[in-house]
N, C-alpha and C positions, 0 to 999 in steps of 0.2 A: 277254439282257444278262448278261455276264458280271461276277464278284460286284469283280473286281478294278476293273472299270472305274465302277463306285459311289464308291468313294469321292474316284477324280478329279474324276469330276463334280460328288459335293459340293464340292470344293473349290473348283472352278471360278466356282462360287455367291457365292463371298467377294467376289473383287475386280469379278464381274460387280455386286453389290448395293450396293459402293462406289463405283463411277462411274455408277451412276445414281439413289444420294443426292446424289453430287458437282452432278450435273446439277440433281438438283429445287433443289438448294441456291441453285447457282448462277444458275437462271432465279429462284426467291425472293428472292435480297437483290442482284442483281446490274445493280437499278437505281439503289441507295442511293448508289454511286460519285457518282451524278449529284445526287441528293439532298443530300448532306452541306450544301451550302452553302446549303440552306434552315435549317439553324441553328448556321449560322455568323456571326459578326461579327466587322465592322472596326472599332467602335468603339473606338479606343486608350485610349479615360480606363478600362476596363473593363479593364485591364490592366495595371496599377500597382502598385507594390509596396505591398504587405500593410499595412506598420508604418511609412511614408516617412509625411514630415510635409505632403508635397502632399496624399496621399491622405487625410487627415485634415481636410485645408482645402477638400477635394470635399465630402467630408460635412456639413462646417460651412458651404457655400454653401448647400448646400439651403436652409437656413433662411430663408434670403434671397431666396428666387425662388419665385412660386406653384408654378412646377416646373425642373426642370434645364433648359438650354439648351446649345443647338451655335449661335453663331455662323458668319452669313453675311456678308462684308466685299462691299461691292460700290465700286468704287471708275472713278471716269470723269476719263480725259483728253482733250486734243483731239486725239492725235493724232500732234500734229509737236511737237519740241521747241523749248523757247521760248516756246510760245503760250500766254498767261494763258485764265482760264477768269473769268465776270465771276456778278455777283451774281444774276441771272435766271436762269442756268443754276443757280446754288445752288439757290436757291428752285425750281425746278421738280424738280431731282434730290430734294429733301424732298419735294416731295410724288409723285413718282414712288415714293418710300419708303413713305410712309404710303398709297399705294392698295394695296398688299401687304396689308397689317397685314388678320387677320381671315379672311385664306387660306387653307386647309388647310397645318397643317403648321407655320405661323408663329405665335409662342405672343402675338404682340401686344406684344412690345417691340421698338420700331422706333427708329433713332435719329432725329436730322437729319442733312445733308448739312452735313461738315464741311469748310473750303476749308482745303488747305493755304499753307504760310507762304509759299513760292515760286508761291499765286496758278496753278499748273499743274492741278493735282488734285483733286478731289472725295472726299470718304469717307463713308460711310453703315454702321451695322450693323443686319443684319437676325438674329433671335433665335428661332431654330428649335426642334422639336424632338430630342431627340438620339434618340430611337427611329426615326426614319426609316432606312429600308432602302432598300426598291426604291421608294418615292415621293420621295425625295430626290433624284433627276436631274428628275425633274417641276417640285418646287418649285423648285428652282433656276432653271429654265428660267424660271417666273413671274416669279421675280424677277429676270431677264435682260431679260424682254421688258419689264417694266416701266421700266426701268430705261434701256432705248434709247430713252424715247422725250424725253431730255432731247436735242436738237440741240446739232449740232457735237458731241458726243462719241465716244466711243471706251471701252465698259465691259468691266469683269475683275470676274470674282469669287476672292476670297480668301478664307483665315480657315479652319477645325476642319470647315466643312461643304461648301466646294468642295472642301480634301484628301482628304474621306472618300469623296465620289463620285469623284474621281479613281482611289483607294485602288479602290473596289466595283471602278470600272470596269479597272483592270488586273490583278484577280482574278476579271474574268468570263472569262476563257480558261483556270481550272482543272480546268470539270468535262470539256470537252471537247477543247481544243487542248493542254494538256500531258499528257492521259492517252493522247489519241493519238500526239504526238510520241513518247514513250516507249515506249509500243508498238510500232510500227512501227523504231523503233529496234532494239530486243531483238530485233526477230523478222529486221530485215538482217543483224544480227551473229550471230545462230545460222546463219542462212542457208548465210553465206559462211564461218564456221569448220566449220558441223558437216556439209556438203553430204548435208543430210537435208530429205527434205518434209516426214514427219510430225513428227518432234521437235521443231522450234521451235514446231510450231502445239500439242503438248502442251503443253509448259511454259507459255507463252504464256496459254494455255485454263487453268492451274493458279493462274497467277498471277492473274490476273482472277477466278477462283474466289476467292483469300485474298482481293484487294480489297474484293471483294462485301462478303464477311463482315464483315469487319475495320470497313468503312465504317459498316454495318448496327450494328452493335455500337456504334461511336462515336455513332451519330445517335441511338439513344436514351438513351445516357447523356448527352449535350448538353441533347435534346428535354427532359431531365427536371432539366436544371441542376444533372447529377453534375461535369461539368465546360464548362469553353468551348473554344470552338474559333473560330481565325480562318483566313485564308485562307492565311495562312502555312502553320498548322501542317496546313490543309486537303490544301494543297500537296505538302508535305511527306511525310506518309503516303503519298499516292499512289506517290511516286516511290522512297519505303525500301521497300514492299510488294513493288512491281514488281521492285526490283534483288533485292534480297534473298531473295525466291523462286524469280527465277531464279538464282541464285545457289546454291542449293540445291539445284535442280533438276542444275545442274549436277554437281553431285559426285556425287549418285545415278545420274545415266544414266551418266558418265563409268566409275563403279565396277560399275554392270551389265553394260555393254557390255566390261569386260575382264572381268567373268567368263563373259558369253556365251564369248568365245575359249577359255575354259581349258577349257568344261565343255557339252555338248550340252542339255542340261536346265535350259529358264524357269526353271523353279519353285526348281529348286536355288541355280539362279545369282542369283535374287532375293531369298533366303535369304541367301546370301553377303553380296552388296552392303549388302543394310540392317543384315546384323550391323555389317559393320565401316565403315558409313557413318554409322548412327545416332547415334554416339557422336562423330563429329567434326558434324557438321549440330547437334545439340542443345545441344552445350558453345559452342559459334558463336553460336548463336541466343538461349543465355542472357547471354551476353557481351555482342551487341548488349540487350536484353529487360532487363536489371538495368543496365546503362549507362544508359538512356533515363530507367528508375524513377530512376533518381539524383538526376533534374532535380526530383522532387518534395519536394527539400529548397531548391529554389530560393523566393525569397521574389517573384517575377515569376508571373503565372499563366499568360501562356503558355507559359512554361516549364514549368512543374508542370502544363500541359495537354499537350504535347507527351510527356512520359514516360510517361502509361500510353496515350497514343494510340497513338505510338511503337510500345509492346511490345505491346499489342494486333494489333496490324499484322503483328509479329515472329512474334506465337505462331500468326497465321491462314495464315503464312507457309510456316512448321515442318507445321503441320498437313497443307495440302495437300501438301506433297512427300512426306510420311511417308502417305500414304492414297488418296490420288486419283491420281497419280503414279504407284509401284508399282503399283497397281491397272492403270492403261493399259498399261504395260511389261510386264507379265508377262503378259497377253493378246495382246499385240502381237505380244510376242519383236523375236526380230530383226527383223519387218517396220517396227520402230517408225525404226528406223537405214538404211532402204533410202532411196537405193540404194548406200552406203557400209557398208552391217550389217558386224562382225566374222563372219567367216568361221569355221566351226566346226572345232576343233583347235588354233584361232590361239593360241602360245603367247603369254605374256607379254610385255612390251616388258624387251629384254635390255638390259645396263647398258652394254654395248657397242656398240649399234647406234646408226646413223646418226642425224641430226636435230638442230636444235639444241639442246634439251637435252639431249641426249645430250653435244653440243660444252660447253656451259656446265659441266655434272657436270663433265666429264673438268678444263677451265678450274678450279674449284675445288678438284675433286682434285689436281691438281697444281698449283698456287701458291694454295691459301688464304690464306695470309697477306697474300702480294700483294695479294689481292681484298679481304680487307675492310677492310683501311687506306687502300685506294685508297678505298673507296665510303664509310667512315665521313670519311675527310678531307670527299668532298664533300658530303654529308651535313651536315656539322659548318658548312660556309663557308654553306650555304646557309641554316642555324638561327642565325648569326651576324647575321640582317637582321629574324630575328622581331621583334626589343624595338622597331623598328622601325614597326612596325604599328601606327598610331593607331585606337584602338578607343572614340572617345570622343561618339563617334554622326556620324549624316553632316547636314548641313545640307539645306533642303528640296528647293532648288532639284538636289540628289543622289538624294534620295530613290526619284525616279521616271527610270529608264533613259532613255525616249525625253522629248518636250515634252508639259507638260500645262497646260491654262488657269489652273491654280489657283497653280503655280510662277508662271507669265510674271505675273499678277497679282500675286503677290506679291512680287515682283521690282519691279512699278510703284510700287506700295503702298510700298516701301521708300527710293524713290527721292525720296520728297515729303512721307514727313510719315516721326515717328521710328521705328527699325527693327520696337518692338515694339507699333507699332498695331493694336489689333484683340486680340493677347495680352497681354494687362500682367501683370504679378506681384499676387495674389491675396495680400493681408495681414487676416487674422482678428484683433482684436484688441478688450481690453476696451474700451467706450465710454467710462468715465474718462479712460481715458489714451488717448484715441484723436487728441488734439492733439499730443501729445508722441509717440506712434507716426509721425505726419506728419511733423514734424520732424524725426527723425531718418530719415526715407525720404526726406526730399528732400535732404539731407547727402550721401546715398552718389551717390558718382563714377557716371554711368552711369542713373542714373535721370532722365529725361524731364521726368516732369510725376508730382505727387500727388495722388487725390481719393477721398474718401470717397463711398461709393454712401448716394442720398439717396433719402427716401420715392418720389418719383417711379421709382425704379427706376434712374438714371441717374448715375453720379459727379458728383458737385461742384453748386453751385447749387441748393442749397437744404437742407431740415433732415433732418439725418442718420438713416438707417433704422436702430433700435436692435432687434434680436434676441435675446433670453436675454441681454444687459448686453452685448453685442458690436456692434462693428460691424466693415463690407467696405471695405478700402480699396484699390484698383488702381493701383498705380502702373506706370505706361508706360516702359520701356525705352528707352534710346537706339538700340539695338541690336538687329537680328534675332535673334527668341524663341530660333529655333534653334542660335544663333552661341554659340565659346567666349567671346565678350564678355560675352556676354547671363550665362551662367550663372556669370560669375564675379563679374554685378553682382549675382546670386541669393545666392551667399553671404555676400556683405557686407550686401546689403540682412536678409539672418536675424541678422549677427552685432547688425546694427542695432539693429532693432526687438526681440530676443529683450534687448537690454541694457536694455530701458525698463522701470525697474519697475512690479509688477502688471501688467503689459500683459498675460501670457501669448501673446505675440504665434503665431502661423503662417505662413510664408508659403508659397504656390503658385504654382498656373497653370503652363500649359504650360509654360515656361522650367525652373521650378521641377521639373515630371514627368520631364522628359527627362533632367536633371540627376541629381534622385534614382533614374533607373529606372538609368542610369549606372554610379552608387556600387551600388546594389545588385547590379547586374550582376558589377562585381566582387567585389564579396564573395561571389556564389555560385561565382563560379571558385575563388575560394580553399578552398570546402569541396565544392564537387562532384568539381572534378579529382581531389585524393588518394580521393577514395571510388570514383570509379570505376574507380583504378588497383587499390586495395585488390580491389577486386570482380572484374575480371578476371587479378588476378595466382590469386586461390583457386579460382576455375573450370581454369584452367593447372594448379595444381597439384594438383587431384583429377583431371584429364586425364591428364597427362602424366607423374604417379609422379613427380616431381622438383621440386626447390627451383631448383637455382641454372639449370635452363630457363627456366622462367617468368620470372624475375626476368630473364632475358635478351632475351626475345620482350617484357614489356612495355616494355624501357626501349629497345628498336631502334623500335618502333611510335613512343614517345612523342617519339624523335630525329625519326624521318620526320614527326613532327605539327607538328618546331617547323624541319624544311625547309621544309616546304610553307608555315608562316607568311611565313618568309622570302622565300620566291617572290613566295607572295600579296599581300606588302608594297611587293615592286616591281612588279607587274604592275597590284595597283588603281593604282598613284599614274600611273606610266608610260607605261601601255595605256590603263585603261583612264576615267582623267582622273581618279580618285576621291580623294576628301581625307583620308577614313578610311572606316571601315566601322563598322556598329551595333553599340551595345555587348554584345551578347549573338552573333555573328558570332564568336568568338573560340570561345565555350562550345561552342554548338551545333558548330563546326568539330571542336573536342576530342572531343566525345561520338561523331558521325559518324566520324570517322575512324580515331581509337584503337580503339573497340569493332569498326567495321568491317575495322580492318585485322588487327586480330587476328587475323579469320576466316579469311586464307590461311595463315596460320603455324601456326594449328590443324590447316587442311587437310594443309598440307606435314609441318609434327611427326608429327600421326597418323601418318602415313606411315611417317613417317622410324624410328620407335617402333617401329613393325609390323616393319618391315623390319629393323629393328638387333639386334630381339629373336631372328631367325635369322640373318643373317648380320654381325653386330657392325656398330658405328656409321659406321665410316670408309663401307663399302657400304653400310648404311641409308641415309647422307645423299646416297650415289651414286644409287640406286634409287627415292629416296622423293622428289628432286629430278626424275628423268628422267621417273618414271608420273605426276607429278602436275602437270608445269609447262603441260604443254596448258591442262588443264582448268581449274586455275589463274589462267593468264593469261585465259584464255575468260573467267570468272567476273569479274574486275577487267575488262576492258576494258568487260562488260557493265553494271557497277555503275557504272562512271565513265561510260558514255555517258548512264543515265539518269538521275543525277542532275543532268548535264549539260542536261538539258530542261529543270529548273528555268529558264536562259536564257530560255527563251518568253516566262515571263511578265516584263512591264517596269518591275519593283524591285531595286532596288538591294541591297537585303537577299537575295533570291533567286537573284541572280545572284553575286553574293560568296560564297553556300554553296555553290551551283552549281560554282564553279573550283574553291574550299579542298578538296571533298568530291572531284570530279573528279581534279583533278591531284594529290591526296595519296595515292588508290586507285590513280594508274598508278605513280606514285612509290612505293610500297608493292611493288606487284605485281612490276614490272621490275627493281627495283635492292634492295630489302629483302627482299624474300622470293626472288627467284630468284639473291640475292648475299650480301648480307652476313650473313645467317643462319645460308644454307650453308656459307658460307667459316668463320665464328666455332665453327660444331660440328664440323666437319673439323678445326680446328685446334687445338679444346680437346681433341676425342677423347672417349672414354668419360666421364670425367670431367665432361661438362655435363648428365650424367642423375644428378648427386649430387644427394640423397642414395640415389638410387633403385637397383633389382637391375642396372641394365644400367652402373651404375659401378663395382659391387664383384663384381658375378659374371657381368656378360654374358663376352659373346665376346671372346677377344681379339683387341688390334688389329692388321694386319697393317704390318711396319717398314718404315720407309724412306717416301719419297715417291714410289713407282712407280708408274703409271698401271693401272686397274683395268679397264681394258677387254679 
């Protein structure tokens, strides 16, 4: 053995030892994907803002109940409209209620079968417990079958624990149907862009790698009640993981594979690539990774849970394309690219040649100005429709994409007796003045009916359950819990009760959560958004040596954030029937999309930087647009297909990120970064790298508007 060939060999030892840690890694944690939603929950009351004065009147229920309870509304018509419902059927629906009671599951407050005033309807509540998970479709079912057996009916169930099963049940297609949508996805569209066998099933294989971990990582911080997680954010992860690795994966093979052309030698050319890769993938990856952290100043917990899930995702992200990745490519070489590999000698892609970015460069080369007046006008008309966007939550019967039993019930439910049956508004209030608190709840516009919960467990009828000198008083809504009626008899109904002296009044209940999760929602937008602008403008400007860049790349990103609102504002109401969208829909679009969009202007800048720094910036932005618009667009098309799978699942919340996130990254991708970017630093010229070297001493720039090819 010759001595020279030693230390190849050691070398070879490296990336041979890191794909098959990758591997054991990857067979260790790469079942937790599937795992996560063993501790997960949907429970929404466990999701409330911090300091909201519902969440206050959660805590002060307790007192009042041997233990917490989820409502089960069961509610029976006959059928055909018109048709009354008589007093035997009442009486048997009661005691179809009370054969329940005693069940597994049913905490033993049961009501009676209440007839509505229109003589049509039946109502009953059954009092669960709220820890039911996966034995909550069971119990319900008990309570279903019990419940048919009043003749001539027609039964629905309603109320906080048919939503939730509902809720389970259209987040049981995330461990498996939208991890494979999305897969399968990535791996058509590398397919058909990169006409490679093995490349797509790398990336693919890397990305699944970060998942594992990433997963792995979240399920014991959950398991240990470091944070929570819901199906949302379950959801969620999956799909930023996926894009966003390959995404990364992206720029590294795209920058290997042009240095395999320049140079005959893996090793060398893989040296290359991750010098001058590492530094645009990383300032990307912290962009999105400190975006996310942002959310942990939000006063919502799934917020504050989504940010380090989020950037845990990001960093396991980073990781594998920086390790496992190289690793397989430098082993491969060009067989990794067959049967397309660059071919050896292949020089670089010249500023002149054919293609269409080659056609766009030349397009912005010679009329930039044109270009980005044209694209910011439209740009601008589109951001014109954002204010547009009702973001004040969506009502239930929205909530969920396709029909669900618990909607059409409550839909029934609403038709016969007052909208907020079953949810009333929850008032905490001193036992002195708990006469005078009633009094002034039955004043306000919009409220139903008033009653004080009595020893028996039950409002009204009998002597009032005293608590630490408080008592519960539930007053009934005229109006559906989830309706802006409903919440604006919430405020009057506070202004009420909070004016009764000593009361110290409260009020809640669901109307009351939705309302405050609302308000709080906006207030985090108003302190999230500037921070995370702040956050990504300073990453830009230790990148990119320059001031008045960055401040130009965030506020083009933040223009395309508030098109896409605009879009998104005619296409829910237009397309796709929706009234508004949840209030935190707006946030999450912000975060998603600015931090995300950054990522190609990073890509394209690095670039453009590299190249300006030898051949001045009019040809940087000519070269740094032509070698990177492939890969570029590759990377958006990919990220917007997979967030796009969010669609699977049938909420209304998921699908709303789904489009915002989708259509913002191709709007990002096609017209901001392969347009008005270009066209804005063509036109400023050296001067938009102030206050940096390439404004005062780069290259100078060549005159005229001549064509550079």
């Amino acid at each position: 053995m010759s001595t020279a060939s030693r230390p190849a060999r050691r070398l070879i030892l490296v990336p041979v030892f890191l794909v098959l840690a990758w591997l054991v890694v990857g067979g260790s944690f790469g079942s937790y994907a599937g795992k996560l939603g063993e501790v997960a929950t949907n429970d929404q009351a466990s999701f409330l803002p911090q300091n909201a004065e519902s969440t206050r009147v959660v805590e002060a229920q307790k007192a009042f109940s041997q233990q917490e309870t989820m409502p089960a509304i069961v509610v029976w018509t006959s059928g055909k409209d018109g048709e009354e419902l008589g007093a035997e059927q009442q009486k048997e629906a009661t005691a179809a209620l009370a054969s329940v009671k005693g069940e597994p599951g049913v905490t033993g407050e049961v009501s009676p079968a209440l007839l509505s005033e229109d003589r049509e309807a039946l109502q009953g509540v059954v009092q669960l417990r709220p820890d039911l998970e996966e034995e909550l479709p069971d119990v319900l079912a008990q309570i279903r079958t019990a419940a048919e057996e009043v003749p001539g009916t027609v039964v629905g169930l309603a109320g906080p624990a048919a939503s939730q099963a509902d809720l389970s049940d259209a987040f049981a297609g995330i461990d498996g149907l939208l991890l494979g949508v999305a897969l399968v996805t990535v791996l058509v569209i590398l397919l058909l862009v990169y006409r490679s066998v093995l490349l797509p099933l790398i990336i693919i294989i890397g990305a699944v790698f970060a998942l594992g971990v990433s997963c792995a990582i979240v399920y014991v911080l959950a398991d240990n009640d470091v944070l929570r997680v819901d199906g949302q954010v379950q959801g969620i992860l999956s799909i930023l993981v996926i894009g966003a690795a390959t995404d990364y994966a992206l720029l590294l093979t795209a920058r290997f594979r042009e240095e395999l052309g320049r140079q005959s030698d893996r090793w060398t050319a893989m040296r290359s690539a991750l010098r001058e890769s590492i530094g645009p993938i990383t300032a990307s990856a912290a962009t999105v990774a400190l975006g996310l952290l942002a959310l942990l100043l939000s006063d919502l917990t799934n917020n504050r849970a989504l940010g380090p899930v989020g950037a845990i995702g990001i960093v396991c992200s980073v990781l594998t394309t920086l390790t496992f990745l190289p690793a397989v490519l430098v082993l491969l070489g060009r067989a990794a690219y067959w049967p397309s590999g660059p071919k050896k000698g292949q020089s670089e892609p010249e500023t002149g040649s054919t293609g269409i970015w080659s056609r766009i460069a030349k397009l912005v080369d010679r009329s930039p100005r044109k270009v980005w007046a044209v694209t910011l006008a439209g740009l601008v008309a589109c951001a014109a429709f954002a204010p547009t966007l009702n973001s004040k939550g969506v009502p239930l019967e929205e909530i969920f994409v396709n029909e669900t039993q618990s909607v059409t019930a409550q839909e029934t439910l609403g038709r016969h007796f007052p909208g907020g049956s079953g949810s009333p508004a929850v008032v905490i209030a001193g036992a002195a003045e708990s006469k005078q608190v009633v009094a002034a709840a039955e004043e306000v516009p919009g409220v139903a009916s008033v009653a004080v919960r009595t020893v028996s467990g039950r409002p009204g009828g009998g002597e009032p359950l005293v608590v630490d000198g408080r008592v519960r008083i539930d007053a009934t809504l005229a109006d559906p819990a989830d309706s802006d009626a409903a919440k604006e008899t919430v405020t009057q109904l506070r202004d009420a009760v909070h004016a009764v002296p000593g009361a110290q009044a409260l009020v809640g209940g669901t109307t009351a959560q939705q309302y405050d999760t609302q308000k709080t929602a906006e207030q985090d937008r108003n302190i999230i958004v500037p921070v995370v602008l702040v956050i990504i403008l300073l990453i830009l400007i230790g990148l990119l040596r320059s001031l008045l860049m960055p401040v130009l790349l965030v506020a083009t990103v933040a223009l395309n954030f508030l098109a896409t609102l605009g879009i998104s504002s005619l296409v829910f109401e237009h397309v796709f029937g929706f009234s508004g969208t949840d209030s935190s829909v707006p946030l999450y679009g912000f975060v998603f999309l600015v931090a995300l969009g950054v990522d190609y202007n990073i890509f394209l800048m690095s670039r453009v930087r590299e190249e300006s720094l030898i051949h001045g910036t009019r040809e940087g932005v000519l070269r740094g647009l032509t070698t990177t618009g492939g890969v570029i667009t590759s990377a958006g098309v990919v990220l917007a297909a997979t967030f796009a799978a969010l669609g699977v699942i049938p909420l209304a919340f998921l699908l709303q990120i789904a489009f915002i996130v989708a259509f913002g990254v191709l709007l990002d991708t096609l017209v901001v970064r392969s347009l008005l970017v270009p066209a804005l630093v063509r036109d400023i010229g050296a001067t938009a790298w102030w206050p940096g070297a390439l404004s005062r001493g780069g290259r100078k720039e060549p005159k005229g508007q001549e064509s550079m090819s």
